[in-house]
C-alpha positions in Angstrom: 0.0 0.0 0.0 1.1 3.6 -0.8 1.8 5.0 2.2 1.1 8.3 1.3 -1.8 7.0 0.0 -4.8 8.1 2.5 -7.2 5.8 3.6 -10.3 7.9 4.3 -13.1 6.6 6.5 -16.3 8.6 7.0 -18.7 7.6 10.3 -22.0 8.7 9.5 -24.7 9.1 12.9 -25.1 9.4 16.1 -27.8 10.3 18.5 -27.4 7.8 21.0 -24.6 6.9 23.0 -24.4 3.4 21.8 -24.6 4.5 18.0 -22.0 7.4 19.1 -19.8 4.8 20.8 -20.0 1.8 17.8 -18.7 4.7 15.7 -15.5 5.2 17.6 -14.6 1.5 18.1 -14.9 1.3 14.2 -12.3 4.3 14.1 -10.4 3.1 16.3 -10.1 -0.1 14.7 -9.7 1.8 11.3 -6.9 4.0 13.0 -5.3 0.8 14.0 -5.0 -0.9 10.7 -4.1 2.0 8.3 -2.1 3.7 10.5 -0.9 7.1 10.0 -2.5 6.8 6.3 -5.9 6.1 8.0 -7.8 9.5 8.0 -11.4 9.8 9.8 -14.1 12.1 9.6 -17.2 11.6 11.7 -21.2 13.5 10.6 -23.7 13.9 13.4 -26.6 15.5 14.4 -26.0 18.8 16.2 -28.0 17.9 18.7 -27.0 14.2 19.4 -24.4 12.7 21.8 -21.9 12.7 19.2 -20.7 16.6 19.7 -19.7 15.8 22.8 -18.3 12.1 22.3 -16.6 12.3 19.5 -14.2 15.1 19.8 -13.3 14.0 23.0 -12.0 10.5 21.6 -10.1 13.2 19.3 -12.3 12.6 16.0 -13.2 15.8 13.6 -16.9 16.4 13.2 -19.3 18.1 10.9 -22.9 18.6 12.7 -26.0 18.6 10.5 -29.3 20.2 11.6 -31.8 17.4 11.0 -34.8 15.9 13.0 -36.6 12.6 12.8 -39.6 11.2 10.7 -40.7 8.0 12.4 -42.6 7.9 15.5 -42.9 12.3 16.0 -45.4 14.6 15.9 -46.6 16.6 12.7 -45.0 19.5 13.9 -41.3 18.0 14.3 -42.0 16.0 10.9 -42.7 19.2 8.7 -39.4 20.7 10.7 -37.4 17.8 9.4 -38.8 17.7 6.2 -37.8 21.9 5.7 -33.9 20.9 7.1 -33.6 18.1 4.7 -32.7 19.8 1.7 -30.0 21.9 3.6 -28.9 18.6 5.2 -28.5 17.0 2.0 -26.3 19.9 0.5 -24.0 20.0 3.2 -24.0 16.4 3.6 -22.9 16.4 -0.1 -20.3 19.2 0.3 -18.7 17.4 3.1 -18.6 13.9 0.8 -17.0 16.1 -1.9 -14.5 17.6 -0.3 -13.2 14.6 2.1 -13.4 12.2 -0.2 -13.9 8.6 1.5 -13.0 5.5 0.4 -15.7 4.0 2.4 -19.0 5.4 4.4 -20.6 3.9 7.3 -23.9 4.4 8.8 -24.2 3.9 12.5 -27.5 4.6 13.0 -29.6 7.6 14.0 -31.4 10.3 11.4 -28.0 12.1 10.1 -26.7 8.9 8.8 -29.3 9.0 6.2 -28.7 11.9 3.9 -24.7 10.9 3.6 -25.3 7.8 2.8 -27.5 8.1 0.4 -25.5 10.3 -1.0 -22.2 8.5 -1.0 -24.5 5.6 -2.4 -25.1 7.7 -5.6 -21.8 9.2 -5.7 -19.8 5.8 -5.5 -19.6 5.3 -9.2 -18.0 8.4 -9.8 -15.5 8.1 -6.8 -15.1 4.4 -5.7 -17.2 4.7 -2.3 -17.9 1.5 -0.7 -21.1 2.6 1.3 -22.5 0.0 4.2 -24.5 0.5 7.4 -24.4 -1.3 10.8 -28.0 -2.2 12.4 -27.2 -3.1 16.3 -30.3 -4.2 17.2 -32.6 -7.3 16.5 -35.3 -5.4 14.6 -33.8 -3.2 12.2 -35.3 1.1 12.5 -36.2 3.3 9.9 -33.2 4.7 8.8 -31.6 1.6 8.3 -34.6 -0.5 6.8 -34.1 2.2 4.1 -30.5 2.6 3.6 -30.4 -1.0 3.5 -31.8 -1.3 0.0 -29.1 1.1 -1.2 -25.6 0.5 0.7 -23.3 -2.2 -0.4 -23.3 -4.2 2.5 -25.1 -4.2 5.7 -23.3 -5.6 9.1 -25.9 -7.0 11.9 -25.2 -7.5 15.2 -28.1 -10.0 15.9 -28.7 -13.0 13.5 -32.4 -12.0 13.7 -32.2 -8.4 12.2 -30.7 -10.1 8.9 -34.0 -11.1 7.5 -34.9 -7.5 7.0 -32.0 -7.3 4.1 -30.7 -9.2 1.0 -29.0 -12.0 1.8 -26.4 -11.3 -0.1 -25.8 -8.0 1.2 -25.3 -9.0 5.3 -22.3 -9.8 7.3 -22.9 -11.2 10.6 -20.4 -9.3 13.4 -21.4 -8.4 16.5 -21.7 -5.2 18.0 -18.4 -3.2 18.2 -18.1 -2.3 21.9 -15.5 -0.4 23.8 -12.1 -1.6 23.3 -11.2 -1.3 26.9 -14.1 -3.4 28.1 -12.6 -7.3 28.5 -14.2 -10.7 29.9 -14.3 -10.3 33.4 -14.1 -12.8 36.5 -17.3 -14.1 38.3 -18.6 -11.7 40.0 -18.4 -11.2 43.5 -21.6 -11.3 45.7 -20.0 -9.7 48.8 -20.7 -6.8 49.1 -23.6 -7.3 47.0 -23.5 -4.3 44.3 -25.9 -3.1 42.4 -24.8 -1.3 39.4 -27.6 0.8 37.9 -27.4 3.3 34.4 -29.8 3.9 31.9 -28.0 4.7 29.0 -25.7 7.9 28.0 -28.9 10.3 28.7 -30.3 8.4 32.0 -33.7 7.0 32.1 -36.3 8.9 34.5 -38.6 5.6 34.1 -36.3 3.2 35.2 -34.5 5.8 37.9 -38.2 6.0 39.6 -38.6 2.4 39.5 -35.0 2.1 41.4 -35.8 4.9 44.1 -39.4 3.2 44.6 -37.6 -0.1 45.8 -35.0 1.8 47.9 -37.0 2.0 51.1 -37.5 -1.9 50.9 -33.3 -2.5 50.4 -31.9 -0.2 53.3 -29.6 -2.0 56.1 -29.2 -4.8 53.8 -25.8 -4.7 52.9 -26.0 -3.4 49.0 -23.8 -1.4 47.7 -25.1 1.3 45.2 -23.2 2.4 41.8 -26.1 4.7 40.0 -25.7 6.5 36.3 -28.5 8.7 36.7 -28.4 11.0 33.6 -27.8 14.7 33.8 -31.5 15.6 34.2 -32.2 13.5 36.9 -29.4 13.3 39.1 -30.4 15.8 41.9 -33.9 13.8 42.1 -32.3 10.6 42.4 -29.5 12.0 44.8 -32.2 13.5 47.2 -33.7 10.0 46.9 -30.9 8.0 48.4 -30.8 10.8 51.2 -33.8 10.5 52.3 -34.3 6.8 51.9 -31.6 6.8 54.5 -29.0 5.4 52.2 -26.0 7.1 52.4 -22.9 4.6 53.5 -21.4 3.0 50.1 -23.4 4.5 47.7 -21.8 6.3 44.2 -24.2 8.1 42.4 -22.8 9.8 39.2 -24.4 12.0 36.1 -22.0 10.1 33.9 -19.7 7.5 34.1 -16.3 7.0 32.4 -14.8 4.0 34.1 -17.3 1.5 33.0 -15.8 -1.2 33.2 -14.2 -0.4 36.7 -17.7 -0.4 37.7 -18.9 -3.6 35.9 -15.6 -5.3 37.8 -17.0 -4.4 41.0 -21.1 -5.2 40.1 -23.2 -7.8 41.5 -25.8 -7.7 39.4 -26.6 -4.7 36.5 -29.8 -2.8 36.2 -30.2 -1.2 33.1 -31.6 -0.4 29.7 -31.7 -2.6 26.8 -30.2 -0.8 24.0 -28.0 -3.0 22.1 -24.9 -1.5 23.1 -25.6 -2.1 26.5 -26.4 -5.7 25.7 -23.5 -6.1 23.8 -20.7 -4.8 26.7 -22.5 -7.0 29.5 -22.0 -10.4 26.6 -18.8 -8.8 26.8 -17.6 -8.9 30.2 -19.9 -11.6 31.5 -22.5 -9.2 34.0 -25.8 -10.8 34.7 -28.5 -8.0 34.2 -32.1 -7.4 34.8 -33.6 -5.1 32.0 -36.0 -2.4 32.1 -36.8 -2.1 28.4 -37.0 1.7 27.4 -41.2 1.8 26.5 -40.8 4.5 23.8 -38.0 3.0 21.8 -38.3 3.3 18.3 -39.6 -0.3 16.6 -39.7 -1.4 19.8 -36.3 -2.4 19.8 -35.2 -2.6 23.4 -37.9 -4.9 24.3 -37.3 -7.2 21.3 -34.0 -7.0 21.9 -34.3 -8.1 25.5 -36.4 -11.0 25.0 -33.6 -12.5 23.0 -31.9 -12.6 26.7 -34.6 -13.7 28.8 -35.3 -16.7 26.1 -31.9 -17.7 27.2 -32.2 -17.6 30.5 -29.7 -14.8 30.0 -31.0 -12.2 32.1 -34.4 -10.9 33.7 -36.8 -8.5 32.5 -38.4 -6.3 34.4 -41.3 -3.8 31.8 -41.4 -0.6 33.0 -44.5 0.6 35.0 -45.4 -3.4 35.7 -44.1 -3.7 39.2 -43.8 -1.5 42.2 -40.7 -0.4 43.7 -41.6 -3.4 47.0 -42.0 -6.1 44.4 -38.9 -4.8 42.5 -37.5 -5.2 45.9 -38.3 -8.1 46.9 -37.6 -9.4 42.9 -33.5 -8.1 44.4 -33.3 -9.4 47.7 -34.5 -12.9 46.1 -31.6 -12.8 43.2 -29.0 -11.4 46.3 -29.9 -14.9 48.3 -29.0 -16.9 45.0 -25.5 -16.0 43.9 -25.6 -19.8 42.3 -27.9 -18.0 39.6 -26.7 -15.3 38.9 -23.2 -16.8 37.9 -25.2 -19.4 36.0 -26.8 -16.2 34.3 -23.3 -14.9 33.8 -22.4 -18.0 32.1 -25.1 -17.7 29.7 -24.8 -14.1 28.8 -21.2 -15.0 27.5 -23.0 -17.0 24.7 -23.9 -13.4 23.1 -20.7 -11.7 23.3 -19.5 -11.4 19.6 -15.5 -11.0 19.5 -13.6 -8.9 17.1 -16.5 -7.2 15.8 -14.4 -3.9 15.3 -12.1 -5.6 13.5 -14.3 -8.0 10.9 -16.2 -4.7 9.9 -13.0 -2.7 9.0 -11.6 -5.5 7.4 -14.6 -6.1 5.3 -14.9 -2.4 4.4 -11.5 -1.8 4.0 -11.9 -4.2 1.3 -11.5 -3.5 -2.6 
């Protein structure tokens, strides 16, 4: 290979944390192959995740102003309709100008102007174009991309059936580099780690602070994400339930996987990220499946789990906080279980999916 010769990789997407965070391990992984050759160039959303995450990990961005069309009301749809032509001309100005020699969807709305547009462009200028759906029931964006792109990676085996055969590459979900198979889990102290995602999640917070009252003076420890929005709440919460030896509550946490070293047991969301790290380091988990989640995804996605005897699943708004409880106390009393769950989880955990993407799209 020429080294002079720049290998030009553009991440398209964002949003979420999870779609924000697939993005960089690709980059990283792109980084690692080409080298000092390997040039990256990530397009968001201005008002996803990704403006923060990405220049952090040290990633140029271009933001585009764009809204959603699935699942909204009128208003935000006739908004997003209005940006789209502006999105689509910067979109193209950024595709002209960089120059990729491949473009990758990661999910969320911005993905799709650019790679449409790379899509239409790659005759001209060699673009291999190709999307990654992480979840088990393929969204919007993606069902539509994925009749364009060149190649479509899934994370689950179910979501394939929504493409061409010929068109899908079963990987995994690309996770945090960092984040490796960890021991079994110690039960004592008993630790409960508890995040909702990169934005918190006021629905499964509540659910958490109902049970609180019902888990005082019995020796758990306490690691809570809360989100930004909701950490005061949640904070006052622990304070008044009495709770306030051995207790971490944080808007945000970097040191995941110091955190998953130390958990017990995980309480948490069911994006596919999230599903995809715990498979990774070998955490059992009980899920509270985000209600509102586009296609339903987090629910279908957690299902997949429980089927497996791979975790627990608890829908939000179906228990109180005593039953949650009591549902805790129960799993504390049965380590045996819960390192049985452990066990299974493993079976998810797809390795190297960083690297089979980028080799696969680094491809002629």
């Amino acid at each position: 290979m020429n080294a002079l010769k720049k290998q030009k990789l553009l991440v398209a997407g964002g949003g979420t944390g999870g779609h924000v965070l697939a993005g960089i391990s690709i980059a990283d992984e792109w980084k690692k192959l080409y080298g000092e050759s390997g040039e990256i160039l990530f397009v968001g959303a201005s008002q996803g995740l990704e403006s923060k995450l990405v220049p952090r990990h040290g990633y140029r961005l271009v933001l585009l102003k764009i809204g959603a069309l699935n699942q909204v009301s009128v208003k935000t749809r006739l908004i997003t309709l209005v940006l789209l032509p502006l999105s689509f001309l910067k979109a193209l100005f950024v595709l002209l100008m960089f120059r990729p020699k491949a473009v990758i969807g990661v999910g969320g709305y911005a993905s799709g102007p650019v790679v449409l547009l790379a899509r239409f462009l790659s005759p001209i200028f060699s673009i291999k174009t190709a999307i990654l759906e992480q979840n088990s029931v393929a969204g919007f964006t993606n069902r539509v991309l994925g009749k364009w792109v060149h190649r479509v990676y899934c994370a689950f085996e179910e979501s394939q059936k929504t493409f061409e055969p010929q068109k899908v590459l079963f990987t995994g979900n690309p996770i945090r580099s960092h984040l490796k198979q960890l021991p079994q889990s110690i039960q004592d102290p008993f630790t409960l780690f508890i995040f909702g995602g990169s934005q918190g999640a006021m629905g499964m917070n509540t659910l958490v602070l109902d049970a609180l009252p019902f888990l005082k003076d019995q020796g758990i420890h306490f690691i809570h994400q809360t989100g930004v929005k909701d950490f005061e709440r949640v904070a006052q919460a622990y304070q008044r339930a009495g709770i306030l030896n051995h207790v971490r509550i944080e808007k945000f946490i970097e040191d995941m996987g110091a955190c998953y070293a130390q958990s017990s047991l995980v309480i948490c969301r069911a994006g596919a990220s999230t599903m995809a790290e715990l498979a990774s380091v070998g955490r059992a988990a009980i899920f509270v499946p985000l209600p509102t989640a586009a296609d339903n995804h987090q629910e279908k996605n957690s299902s997949l789990f429980q089927k497996a005897q791979a975790a627990w699943v608890v829908p939000q708004g179906k228990m109180t906080g005593s039953q949650f409880a009591a549902m805790i106390l129960d799993l504390k009393n049965k380590p045996g279980l819960i390192h049985e769950t452990e066990n299974r989880v493993k079976q998810f955990y797809q390795s190297q999916a960083a690297e089979k993407i980028v080799s696969d799209l680094g491809a002629p």
